[in-house]
C-alpha positions in Angstrom: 47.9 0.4 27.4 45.2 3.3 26.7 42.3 2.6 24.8 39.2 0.8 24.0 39.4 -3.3 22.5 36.1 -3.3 20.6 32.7 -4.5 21.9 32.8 -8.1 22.1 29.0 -9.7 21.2 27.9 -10.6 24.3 28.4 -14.1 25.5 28.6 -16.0 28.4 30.7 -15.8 31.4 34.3 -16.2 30.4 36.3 -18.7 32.3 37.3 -18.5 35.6 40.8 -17.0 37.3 42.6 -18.6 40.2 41.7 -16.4 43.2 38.7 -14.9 41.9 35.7 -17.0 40.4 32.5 -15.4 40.6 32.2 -13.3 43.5 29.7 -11.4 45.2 30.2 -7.9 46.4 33.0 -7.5 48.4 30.7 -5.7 51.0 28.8 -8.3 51.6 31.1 -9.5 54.3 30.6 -6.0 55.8 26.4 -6.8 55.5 27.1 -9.2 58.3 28.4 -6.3 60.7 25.7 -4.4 59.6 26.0 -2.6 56.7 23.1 -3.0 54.1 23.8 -1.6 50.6 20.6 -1.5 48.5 22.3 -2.3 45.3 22.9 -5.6 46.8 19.4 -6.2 47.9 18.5 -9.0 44.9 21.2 -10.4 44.8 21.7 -11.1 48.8 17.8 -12.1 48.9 16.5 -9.2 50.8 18.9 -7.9 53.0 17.6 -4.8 54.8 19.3 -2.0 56.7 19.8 -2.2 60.7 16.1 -1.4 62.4 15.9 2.1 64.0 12.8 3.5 65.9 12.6 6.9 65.4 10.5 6.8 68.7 12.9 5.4 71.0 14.2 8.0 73.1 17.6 7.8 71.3 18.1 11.7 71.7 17.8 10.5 75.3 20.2 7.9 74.9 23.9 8.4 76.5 26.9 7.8 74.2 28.6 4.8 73.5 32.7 4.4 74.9 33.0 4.2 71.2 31.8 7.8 70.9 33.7 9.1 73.7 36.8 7.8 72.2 35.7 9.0 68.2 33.9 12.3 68.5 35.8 15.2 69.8 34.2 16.3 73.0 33.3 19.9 71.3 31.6 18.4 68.4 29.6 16.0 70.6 28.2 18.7 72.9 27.1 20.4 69.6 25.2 17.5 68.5 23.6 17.1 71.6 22.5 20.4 71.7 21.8 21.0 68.1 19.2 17.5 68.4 17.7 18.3 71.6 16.8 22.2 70.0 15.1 20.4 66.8 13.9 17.0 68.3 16.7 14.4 66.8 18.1 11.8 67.9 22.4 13.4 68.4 23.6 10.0 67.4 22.1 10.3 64.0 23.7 14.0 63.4 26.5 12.8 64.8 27.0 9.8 62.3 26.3 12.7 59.2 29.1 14.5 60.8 31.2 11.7 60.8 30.5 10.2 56.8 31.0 13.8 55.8 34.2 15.7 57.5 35.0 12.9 60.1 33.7 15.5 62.9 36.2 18.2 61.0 39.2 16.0 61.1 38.9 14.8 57.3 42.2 16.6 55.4 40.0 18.0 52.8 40.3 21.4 52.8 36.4 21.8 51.8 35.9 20.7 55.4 37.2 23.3 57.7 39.2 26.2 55.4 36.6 29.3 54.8 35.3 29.4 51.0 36.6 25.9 50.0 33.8 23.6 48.3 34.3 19.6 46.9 33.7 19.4 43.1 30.1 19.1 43.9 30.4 22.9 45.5 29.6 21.1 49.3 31.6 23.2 52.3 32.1 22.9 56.1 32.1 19.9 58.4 28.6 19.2 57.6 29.1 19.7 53.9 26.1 22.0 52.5 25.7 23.4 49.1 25.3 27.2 49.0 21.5 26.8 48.1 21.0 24.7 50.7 22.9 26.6 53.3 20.9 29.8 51.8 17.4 28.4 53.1 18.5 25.9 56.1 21.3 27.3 57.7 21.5 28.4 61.1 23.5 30.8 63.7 24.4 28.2 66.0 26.9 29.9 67.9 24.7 32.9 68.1 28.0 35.9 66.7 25.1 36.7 64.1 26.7 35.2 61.4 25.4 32.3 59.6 28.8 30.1 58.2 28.4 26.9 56.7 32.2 26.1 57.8 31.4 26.7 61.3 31.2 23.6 63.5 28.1 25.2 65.0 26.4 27.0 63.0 27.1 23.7 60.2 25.8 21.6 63.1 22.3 23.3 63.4 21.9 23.6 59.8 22.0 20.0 59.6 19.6 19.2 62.6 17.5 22.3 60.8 17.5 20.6 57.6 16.9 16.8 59.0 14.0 18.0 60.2 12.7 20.2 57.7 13.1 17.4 55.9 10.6 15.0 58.0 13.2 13.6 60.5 12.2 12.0 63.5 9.2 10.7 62.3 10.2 10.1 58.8 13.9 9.3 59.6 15.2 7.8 56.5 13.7 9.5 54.2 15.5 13.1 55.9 19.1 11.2 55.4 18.3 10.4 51.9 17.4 14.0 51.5 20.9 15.1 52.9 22.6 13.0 50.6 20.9 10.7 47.6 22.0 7.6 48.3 20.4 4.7 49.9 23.7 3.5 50.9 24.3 6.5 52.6 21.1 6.2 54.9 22.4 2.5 55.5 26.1 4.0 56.7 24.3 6.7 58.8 22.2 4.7 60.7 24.6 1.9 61.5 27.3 4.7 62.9 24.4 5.9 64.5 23.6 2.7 66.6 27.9 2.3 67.4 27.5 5.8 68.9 24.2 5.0 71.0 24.8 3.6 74.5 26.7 0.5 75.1 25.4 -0.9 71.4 28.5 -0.7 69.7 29.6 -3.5 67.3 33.5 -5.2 67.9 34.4 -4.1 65.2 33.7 -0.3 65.6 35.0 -0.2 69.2 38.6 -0.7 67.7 40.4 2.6 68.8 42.7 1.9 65.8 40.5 1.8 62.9 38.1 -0.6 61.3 39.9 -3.6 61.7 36.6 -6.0 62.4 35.7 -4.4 58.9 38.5 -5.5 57.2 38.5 -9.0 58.6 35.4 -9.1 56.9 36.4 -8.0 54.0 39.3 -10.8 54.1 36.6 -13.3 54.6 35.4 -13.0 51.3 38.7 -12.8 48.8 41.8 -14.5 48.5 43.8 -12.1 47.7 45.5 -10.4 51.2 43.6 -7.6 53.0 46.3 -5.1 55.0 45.4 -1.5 56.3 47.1 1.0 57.0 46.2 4.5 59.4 44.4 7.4 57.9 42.5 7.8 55.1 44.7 7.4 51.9 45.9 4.1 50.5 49.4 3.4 49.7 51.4 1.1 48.1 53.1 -1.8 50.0 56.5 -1.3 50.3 57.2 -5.2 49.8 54.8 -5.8 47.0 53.7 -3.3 44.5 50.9 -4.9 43.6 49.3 -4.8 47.1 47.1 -1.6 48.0 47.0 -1.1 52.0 43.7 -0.3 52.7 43.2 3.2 54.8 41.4 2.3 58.1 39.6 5.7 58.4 38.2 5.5 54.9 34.2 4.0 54.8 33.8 0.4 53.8 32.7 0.8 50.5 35.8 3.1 49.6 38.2 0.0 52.1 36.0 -2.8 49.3 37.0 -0.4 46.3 40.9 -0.9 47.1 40.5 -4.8 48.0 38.6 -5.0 44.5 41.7 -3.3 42.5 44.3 -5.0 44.4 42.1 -8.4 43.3 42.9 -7.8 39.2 46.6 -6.7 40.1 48.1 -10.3 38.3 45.4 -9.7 35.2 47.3 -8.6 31.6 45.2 -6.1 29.4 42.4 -7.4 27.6 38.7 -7.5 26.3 37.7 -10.2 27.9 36.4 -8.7 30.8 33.5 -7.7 28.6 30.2 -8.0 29.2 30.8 -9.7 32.6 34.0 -8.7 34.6 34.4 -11.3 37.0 36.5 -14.6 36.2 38.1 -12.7 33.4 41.9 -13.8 32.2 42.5 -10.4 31.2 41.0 -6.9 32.3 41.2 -3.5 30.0 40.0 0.2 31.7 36.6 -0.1 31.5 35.8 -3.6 32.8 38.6 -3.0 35.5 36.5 -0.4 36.6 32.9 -1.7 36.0 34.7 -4.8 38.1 35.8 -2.7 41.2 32.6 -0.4 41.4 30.3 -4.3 41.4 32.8 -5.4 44.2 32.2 -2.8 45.7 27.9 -3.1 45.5 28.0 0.3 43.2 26.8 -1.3 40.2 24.8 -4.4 39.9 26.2 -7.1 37.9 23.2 -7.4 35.9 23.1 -3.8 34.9 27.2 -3.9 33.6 25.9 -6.8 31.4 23.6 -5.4 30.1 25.1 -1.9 29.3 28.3 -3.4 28.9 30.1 0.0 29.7 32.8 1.0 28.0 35.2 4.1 28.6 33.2 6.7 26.9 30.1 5.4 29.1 31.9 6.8 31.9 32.1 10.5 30.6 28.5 11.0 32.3 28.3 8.6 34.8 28.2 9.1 38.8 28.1 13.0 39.9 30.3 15.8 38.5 33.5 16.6 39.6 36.2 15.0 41.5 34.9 12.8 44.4 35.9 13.1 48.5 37.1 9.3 47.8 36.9 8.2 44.7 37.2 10.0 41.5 37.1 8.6 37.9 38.1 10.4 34.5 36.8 9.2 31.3 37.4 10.3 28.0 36.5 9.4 24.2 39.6 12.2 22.6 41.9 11.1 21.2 41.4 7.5 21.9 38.6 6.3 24.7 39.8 5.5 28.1 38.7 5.4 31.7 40.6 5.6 35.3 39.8 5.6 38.8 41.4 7.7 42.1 40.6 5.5 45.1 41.8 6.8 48.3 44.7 9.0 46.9 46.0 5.8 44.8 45.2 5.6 41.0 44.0 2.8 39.0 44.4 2.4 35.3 45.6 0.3 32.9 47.7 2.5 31.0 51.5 2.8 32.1 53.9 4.2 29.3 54.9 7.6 30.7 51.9 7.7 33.0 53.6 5.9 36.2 56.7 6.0 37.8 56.3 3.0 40.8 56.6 -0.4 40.4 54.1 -1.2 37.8 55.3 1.2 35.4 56.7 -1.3 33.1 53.6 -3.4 33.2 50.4 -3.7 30.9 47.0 -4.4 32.7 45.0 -3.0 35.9 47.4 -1.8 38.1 48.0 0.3 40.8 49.9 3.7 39.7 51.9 6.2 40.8 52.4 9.9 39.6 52.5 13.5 40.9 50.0 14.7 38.7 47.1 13.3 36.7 47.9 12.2 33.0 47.4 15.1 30.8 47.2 13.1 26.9 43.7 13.5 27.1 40.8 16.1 28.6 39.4 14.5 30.9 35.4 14.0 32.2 35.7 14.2 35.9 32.7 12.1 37.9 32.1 10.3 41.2 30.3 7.7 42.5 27.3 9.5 44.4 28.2 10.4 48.4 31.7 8.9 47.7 
């Protein structure tokens, strides 16, 4: 069904559902192994990021067996290299490489095809803007030509800019210059420790993906967690209400698809407004102010307060269509909001907008179509560094 219910006053929290109560982020299992969101922080009590010393030695430091087996042996020598030239620690440049391109092995074409950008207008493995590549960027391969998609020259430009940006000595704040997100920092520096020595967490030693991550993740819902290789998430082929969760994708992006696949039973319905969680029904907006608080995107205090509706998605996020996730909002002809996670769409509308198994079916589900629903002009955002 597409559309808006109206504003319901607000109230208090509507009654619980079987399966779902009143969770906490679904990455706060993945806190435990280490990852610290910061949108999670009150809510948690305090949880901080992993503890990093930008003075010990870990330029010095040898790499890990897990970053022998994940970073391609050309792309390690260049961070090596492209650290020891500008004083970094590699594993640090390394973990950029690997949030933004996957060490050039990500299928986005912005990542290795010459003169492709994201919606934000980021290209190469190391994902610059044109301004930035303009004042930072850097003929690493020394052909006198500086090329932002370039596994070399993209390489220096990003040790150039860390440090231009106060990196060793002020390490965090350089990452959260690369990318505005304190997430982001958080995911940096905990693939930085896996890649540094013999430090590497169970879970990212897995050769086969992140399977300690979603164990994790299973911990904290009842609804079942199963991945599947790569980085897009499919439907299973036993239950189309079940989204296989990619194993290469990041965690937040893995809790995003374990969040959807949690309202999958839920009917359409305003009751999911001003607080998602424990509602009997779900309509687009609270399914999606639901999946981005599983997630630790949006704190639930905040979607109670602003209680968003669809059109409050028309500006939200970043512009343009995400790496991972993209959502398109609209207010014309009638308001409504849906979410791309990991190459599988999200939305509660279905009537001539879906051809899998849910196509007959009112509420959040998972959908399936070659092209995006074209009833509407659409506002294309993402959730920042996703």
């Amino acid at each position: 069904m597409i559309g808006e219910l109206a504003r319901p006053a607000l109230a208090g929290r509507p009654a619980g559902r079987s399966g779902a109560g009143l969770r906490r982020s679904l990455v706060a299992g993945l806190l435990a192994s280490s990852i610290a969101l910061v949108a999670l922080v009150g809510a948690l009590g305090g949880v901080t990021s992993p503890a990093f010393d930008a003075g010990s030695g870990g330029q010095q430091q040898p790499p890990s067996a897990f970053a022998l087996r994940d970073i391609p042996p050309t792309y390690l020598e260049l961070y090596r290299a492209a650290a020891l030239r500008y004083g970094l620690d590699w594993s640090v440049l390394a973990a950029i490489g690997k949030v933004e391109c996957d060490h050039g092995r990500d299928p986005d074409p912005s990542c290795t095809r010459v003169g492709f950008v994201n919606g934000a207008g980021a290209g190469g493995p190391m994902q610059f803007l044109a301004a930035t590549w303009a004042t930072y960027g850097v003929d690493g391969d020394g052909d006198g030509i500086k090329n932002r998609w370039d596994p070399a020259d993209a390489i220096y430009g990003a040790a150039h800019y860390l440090q231009a940006s106060g990196a060793p000595g002020q390490l965090r704040r350089a990452i959260y210059a690369y990318d505005h997100a304190t997430w982001y920092v958080d995911e940096v520096l905990r693939i930085a420790s896996s890649y540094r020595g013999s430090t590497a967490p169970e879970e990212l030693a897995a050769p086969s993906g992140q399977v300690g991550s979603l164990a994790a993740l299973q911990s904290a819902t009842s609804t079942p967690v199963r991945g599947v290789p790569g980085v897009r998430a499919v439907l299973s082929p036993e239950d189309g209400h079940l989204a296989l969760v990619p194993l290469e994708a990041p965690p937040i992006v893995q809790a995003m698809v374990v969040a959807g696949n949690e309202l999958q039973e839920l009917p359409y319905g305003a009751d999911g407004h001003p607080d998602p969680l424990g509602a009997p029904d779900e309509d687009c907006s609270s399914t999606i102010n639901y999946i981005l608080y599983r997630a630790g995107l949006r704190p639930l205090d905040e979607i109670e307060r602003e209680n968003p509706l669809a059109q409050d998605y028309l500006h939200w996020g970043l512009p343009g269509p995400g790496r991972w996730v993209t959502i398109y909002a609209t207010d014309y002809p009638t308001p409504h909001v849906f979410a791309i996670i990991a190459g599988l769409r999200i939305d509660t509308s279905h009537d001539g907008t879906d051809v899998g198994p849910n196509r007959h079916q009112d509420g959040p589900r998972w959908r399936i179509l070659d092209h995006i629903p074209t009833w509407a002009h659409w506002s294309i955002r993402h959730p920042p560094g996703l």
